[in-house]
mmCIF file of the C-alpha atoms, coordinates in Angstrom:
data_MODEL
# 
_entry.id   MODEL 
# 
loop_
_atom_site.group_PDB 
_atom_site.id 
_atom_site.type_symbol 
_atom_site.label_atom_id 
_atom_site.label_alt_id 
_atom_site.label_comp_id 
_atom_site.label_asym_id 
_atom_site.label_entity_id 
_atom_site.label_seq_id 
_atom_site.pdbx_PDB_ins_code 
_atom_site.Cartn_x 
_atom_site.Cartn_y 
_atom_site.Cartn_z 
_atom_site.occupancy 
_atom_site.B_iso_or_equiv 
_atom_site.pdbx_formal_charge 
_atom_site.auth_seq_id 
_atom_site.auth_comp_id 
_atom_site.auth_asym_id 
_atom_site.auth_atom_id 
_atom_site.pdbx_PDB_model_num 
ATOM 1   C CA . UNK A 1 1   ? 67.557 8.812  -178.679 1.00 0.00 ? 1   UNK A CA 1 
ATOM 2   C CA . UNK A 1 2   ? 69.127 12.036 -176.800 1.00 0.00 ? 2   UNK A CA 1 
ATOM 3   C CA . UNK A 1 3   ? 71.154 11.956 -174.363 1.00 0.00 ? 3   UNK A CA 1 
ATOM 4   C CA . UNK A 1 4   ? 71.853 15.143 -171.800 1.00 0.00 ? 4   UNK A CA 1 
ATOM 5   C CA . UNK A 1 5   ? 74.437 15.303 -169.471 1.00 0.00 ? 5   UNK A CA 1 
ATOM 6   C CA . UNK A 1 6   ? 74.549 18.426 -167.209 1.00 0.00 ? 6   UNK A CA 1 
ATOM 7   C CA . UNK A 1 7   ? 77.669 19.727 -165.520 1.00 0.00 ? 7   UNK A CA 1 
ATOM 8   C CA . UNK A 1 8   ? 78.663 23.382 -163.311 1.00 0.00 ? 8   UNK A CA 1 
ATOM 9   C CA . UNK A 1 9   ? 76.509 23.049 -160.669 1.00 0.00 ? 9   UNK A CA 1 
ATOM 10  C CA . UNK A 1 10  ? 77.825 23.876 -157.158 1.00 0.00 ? 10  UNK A CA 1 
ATOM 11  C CA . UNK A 1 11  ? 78.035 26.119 -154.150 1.00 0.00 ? 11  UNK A CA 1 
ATOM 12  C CA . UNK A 1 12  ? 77.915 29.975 -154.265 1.00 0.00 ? 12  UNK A CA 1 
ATOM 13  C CA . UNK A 1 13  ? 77.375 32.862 -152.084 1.00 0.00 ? 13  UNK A CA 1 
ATOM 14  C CA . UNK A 1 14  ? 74.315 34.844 -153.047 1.00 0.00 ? 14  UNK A CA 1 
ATOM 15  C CA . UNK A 1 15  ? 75.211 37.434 -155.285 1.00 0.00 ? 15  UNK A CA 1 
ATOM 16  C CA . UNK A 1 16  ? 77.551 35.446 -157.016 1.00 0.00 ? 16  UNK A CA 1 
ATOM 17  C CA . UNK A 1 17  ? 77.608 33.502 -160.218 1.00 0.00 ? 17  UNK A CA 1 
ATOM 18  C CA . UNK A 1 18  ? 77.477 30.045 -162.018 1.00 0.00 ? 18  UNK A CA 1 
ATOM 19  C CA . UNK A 1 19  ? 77.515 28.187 -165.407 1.00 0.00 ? 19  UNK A CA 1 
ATOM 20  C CA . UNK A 1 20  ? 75.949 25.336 -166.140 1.00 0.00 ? 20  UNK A CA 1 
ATOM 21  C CA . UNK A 1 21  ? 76.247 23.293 -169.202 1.00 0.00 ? 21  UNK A CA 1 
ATOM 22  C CA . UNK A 1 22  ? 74.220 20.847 -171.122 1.00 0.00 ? 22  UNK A CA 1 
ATOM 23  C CA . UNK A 1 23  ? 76.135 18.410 -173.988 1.00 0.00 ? 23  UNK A CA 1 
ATOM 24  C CA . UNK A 1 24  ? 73.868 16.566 -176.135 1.00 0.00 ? 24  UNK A CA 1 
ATOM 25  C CA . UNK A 1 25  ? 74.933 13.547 -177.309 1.00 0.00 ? 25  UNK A CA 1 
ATOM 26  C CA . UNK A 1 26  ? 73.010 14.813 -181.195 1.00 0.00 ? 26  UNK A CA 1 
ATOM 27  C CA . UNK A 1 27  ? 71.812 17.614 -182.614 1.00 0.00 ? 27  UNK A CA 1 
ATOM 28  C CA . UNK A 1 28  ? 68.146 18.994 -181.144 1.00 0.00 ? 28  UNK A CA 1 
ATOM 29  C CA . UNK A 1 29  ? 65.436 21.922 -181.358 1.00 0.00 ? 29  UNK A CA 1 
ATOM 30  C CA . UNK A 1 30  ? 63.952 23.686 -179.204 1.00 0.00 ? 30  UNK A CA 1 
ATOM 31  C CA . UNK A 1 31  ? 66.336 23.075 -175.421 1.00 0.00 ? 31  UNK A CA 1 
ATOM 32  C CA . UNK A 1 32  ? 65.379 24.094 -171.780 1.00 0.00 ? 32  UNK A CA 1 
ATOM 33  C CA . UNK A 1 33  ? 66.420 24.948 -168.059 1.00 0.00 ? 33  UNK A CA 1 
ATOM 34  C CA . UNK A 1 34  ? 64.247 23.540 -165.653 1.00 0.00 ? 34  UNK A CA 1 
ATOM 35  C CA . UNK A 1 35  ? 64.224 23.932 -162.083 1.00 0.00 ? 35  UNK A CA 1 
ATOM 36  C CA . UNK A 1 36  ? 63.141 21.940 -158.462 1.00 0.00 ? 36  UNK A CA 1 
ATOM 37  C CA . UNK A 1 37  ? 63.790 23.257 -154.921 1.00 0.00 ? 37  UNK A CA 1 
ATOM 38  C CA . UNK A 1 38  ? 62.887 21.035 -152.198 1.00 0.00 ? 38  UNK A CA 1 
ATOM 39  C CA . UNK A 1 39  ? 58.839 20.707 -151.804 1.00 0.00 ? 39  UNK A CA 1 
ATOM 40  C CA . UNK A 1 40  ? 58.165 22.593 -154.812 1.00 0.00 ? 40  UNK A CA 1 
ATOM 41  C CA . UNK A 1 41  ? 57.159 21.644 -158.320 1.00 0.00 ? 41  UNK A CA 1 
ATOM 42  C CA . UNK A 1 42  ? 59.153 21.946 -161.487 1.00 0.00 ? 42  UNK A CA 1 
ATOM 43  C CA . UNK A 1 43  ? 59.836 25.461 -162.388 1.00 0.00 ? 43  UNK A CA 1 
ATOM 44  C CA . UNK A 1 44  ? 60.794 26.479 -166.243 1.00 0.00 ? 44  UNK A CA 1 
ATOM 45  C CA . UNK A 1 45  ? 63.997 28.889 -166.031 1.00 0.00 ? 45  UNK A CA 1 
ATOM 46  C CA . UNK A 1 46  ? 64.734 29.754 -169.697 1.00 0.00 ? 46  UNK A CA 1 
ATOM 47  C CA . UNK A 1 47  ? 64.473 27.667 -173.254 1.00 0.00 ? 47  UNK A CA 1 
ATOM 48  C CA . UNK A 1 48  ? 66.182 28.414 -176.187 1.00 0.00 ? 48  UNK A CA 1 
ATOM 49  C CA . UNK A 1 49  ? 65.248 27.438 -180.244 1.00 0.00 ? 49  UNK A CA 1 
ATOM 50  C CA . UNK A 1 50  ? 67.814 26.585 -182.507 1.00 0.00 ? 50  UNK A CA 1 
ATOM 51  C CA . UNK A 1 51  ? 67.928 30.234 -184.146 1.00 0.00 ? 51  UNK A CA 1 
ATOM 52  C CA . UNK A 1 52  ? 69.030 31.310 -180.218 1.00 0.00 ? 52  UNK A CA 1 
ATOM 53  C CA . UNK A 1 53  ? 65.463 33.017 -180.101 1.00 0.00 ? 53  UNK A CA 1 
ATOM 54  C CA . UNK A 1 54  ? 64.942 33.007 -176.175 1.00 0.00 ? 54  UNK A CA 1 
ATOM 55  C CA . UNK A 1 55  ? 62.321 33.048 -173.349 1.00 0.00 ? 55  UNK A CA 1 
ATOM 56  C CA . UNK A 1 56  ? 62.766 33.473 -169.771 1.00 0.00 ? 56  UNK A CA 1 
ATOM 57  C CA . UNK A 1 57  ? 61.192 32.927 -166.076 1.00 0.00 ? 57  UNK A CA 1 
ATOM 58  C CA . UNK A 1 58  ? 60.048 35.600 -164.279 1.00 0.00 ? 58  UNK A CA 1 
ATOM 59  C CA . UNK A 1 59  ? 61.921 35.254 -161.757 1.00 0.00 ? 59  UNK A CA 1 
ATOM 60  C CA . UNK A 1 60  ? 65.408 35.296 -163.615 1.00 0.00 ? 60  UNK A CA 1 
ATOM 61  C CA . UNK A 1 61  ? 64.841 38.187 -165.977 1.00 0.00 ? 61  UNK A CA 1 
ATOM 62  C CA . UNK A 1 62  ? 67.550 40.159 -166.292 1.00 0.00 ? 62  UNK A CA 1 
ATOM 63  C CA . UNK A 1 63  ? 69.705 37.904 -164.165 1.00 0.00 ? 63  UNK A CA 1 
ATOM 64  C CA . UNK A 1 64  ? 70.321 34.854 -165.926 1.00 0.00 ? 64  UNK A CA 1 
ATOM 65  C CA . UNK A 1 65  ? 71.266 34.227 -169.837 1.00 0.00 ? 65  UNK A CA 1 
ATOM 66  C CA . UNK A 1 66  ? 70.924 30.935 -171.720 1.00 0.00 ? 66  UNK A CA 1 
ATOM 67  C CA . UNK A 1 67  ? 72.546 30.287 -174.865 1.00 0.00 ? 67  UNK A CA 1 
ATOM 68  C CA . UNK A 1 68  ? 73.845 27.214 -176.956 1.00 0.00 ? 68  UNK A CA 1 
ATOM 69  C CA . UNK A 1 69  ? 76.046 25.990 -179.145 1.00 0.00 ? 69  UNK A CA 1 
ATOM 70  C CA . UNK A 1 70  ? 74.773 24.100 -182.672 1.00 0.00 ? 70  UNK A CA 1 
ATOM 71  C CA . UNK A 1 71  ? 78.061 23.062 -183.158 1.00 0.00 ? 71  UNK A CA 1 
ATOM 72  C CA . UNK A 1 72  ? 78.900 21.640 -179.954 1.00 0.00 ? 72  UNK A CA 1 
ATOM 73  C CA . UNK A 1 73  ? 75.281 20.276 -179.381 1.00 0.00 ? 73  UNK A CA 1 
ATOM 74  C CA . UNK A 1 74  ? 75.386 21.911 -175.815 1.00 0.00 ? 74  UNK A CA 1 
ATOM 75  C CA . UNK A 1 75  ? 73.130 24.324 -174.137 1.00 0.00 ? 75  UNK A CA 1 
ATOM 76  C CA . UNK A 1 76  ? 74.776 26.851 -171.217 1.00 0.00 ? 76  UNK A CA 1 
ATOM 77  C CA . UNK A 1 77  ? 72.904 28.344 -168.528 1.00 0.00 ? 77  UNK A CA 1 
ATOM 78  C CA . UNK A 1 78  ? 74.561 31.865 -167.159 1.00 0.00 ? 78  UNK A CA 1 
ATOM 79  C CA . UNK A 1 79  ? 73.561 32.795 -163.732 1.00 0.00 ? 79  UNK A CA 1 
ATOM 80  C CA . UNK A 1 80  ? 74.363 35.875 -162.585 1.00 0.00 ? 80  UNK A CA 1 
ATOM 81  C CA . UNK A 1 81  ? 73.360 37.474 -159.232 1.00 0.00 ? 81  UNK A CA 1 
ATOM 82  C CA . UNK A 1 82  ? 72.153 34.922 -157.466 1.00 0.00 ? 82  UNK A CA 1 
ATOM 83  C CA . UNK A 1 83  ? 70.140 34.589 -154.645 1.00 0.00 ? 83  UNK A CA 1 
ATOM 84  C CA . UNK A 1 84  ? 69.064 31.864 -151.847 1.00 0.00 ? 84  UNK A CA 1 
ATOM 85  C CA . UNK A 1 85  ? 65.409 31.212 -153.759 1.00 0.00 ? 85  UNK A CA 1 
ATOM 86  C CA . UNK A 1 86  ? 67.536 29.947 -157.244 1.00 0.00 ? 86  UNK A CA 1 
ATOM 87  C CA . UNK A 1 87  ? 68.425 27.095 -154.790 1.00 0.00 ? 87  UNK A CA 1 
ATOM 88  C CA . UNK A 1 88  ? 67.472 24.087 -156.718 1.00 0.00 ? 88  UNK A CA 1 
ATOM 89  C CA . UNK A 1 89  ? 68.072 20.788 -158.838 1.00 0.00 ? 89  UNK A CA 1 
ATOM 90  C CA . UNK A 1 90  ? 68.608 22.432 -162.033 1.00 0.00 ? 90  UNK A CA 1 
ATOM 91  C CA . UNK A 1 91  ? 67.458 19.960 -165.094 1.00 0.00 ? 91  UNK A CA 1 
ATOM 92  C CA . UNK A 1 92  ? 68.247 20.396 -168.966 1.00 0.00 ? 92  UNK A CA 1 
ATOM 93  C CA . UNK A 1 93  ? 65.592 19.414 -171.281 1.00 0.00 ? 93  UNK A CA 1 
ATOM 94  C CA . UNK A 1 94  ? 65.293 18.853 -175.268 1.00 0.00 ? 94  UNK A CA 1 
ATOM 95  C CA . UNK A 1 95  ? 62.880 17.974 -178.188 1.00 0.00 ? 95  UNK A CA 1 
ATOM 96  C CA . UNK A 1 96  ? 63.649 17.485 -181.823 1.00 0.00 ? 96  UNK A CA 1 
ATOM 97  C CA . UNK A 1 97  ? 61.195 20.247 -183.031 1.00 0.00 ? 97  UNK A CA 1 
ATOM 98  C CA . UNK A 1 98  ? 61.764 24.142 -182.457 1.00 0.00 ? 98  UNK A CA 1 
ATOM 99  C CA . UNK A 1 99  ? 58.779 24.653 -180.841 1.00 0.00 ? 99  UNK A CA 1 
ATOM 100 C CA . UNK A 1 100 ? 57.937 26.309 -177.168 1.00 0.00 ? 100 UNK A CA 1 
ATOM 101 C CA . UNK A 1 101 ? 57.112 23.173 -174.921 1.00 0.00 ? 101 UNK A CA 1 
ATOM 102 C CA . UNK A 1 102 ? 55.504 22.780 -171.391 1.00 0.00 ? 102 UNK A CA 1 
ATOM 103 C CA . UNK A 1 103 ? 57.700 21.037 -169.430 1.00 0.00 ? 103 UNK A CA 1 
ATOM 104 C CA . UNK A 1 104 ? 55.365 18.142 -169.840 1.00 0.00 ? 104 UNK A CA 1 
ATOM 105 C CA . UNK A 1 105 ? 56.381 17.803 -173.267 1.00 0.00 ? 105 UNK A CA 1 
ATOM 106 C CA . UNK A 1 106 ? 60.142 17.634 -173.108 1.00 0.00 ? 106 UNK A CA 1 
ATOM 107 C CA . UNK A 1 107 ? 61.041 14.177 -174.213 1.00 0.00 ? 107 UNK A CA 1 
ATOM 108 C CA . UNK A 1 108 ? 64.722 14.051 -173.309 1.00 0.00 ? 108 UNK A CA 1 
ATOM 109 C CA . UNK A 1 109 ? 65.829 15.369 -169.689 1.00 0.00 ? 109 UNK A CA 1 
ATOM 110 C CA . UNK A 1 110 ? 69.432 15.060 -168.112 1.00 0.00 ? 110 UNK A CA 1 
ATOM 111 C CA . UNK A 1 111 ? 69.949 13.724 -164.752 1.00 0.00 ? 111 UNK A CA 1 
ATOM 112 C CA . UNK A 1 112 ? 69.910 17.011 -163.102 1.00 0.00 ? 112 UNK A CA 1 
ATOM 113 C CA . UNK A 1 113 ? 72.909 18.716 -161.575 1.00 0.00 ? 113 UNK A CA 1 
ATOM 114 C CA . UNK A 1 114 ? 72.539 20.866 -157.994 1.00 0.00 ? 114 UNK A CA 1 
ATOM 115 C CA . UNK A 1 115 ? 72.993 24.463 -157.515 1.00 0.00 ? 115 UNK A CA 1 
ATOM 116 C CA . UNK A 1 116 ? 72.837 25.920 -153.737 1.00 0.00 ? 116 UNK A CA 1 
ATOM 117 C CA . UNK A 1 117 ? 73.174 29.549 -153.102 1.00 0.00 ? 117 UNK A CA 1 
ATOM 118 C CA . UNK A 1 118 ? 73.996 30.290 -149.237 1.00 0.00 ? 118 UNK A CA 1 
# 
């Protein structure tokens, strides 16, 4: 069973930046960013395999970056120029294959960590 425990959430000014963070507690496949604002469903914001082959949003192309360590069994989220509409419970996600999931399919989620952009 995985364990994911977020961490770097916070408050920012739009335009400014953030990190986030993801430790597993063992090794997976294929990890995620997932995303909830207030009244609105769960958004995918980037997933990553384990040979760091990406895919990303719409909506944070260009501006955000995810990446992960194999070593350290975490997943990072960069977030670069942000704005007021990234405002959001930000979740991580895993599964033990390398595969490109729906967020339906995730087995192992973290507890979510808050990111508000003002």
């Amino acid at each position: 069973h995985v364990q994911l425990v977020e961490s770097g959430g916070g408050s920012v000014r739009a335009g400014g930046s953030l990190r986030l963070s993801c430790a597993a507690t063992h090794s997976t496949g294929c990890m995620a960013w997932f995303r909830q604002a207030p009244g609105k469903g769960r958004e995918g914001v980037a997933a990553i395999k384990s040979d760091s082959s990406t895919i990303y949003g719409d909506s944070v192309k260009g501006r955000f970056t995810i990446s992960r360590d194999n070593a350290k069994n975490t997943l990072y989220l960069q977030m670069n120029s942000l704005k007021s509409e990234d405002t959001a419970l930000y979740y991580c996600a895993a599964e033990q294959s390398d595969s490109w999931y729906p967020s339906s399919d995730y087995g192992y989620w973290g507890q979510g960590t808050q990111v508000t952009v003002s």
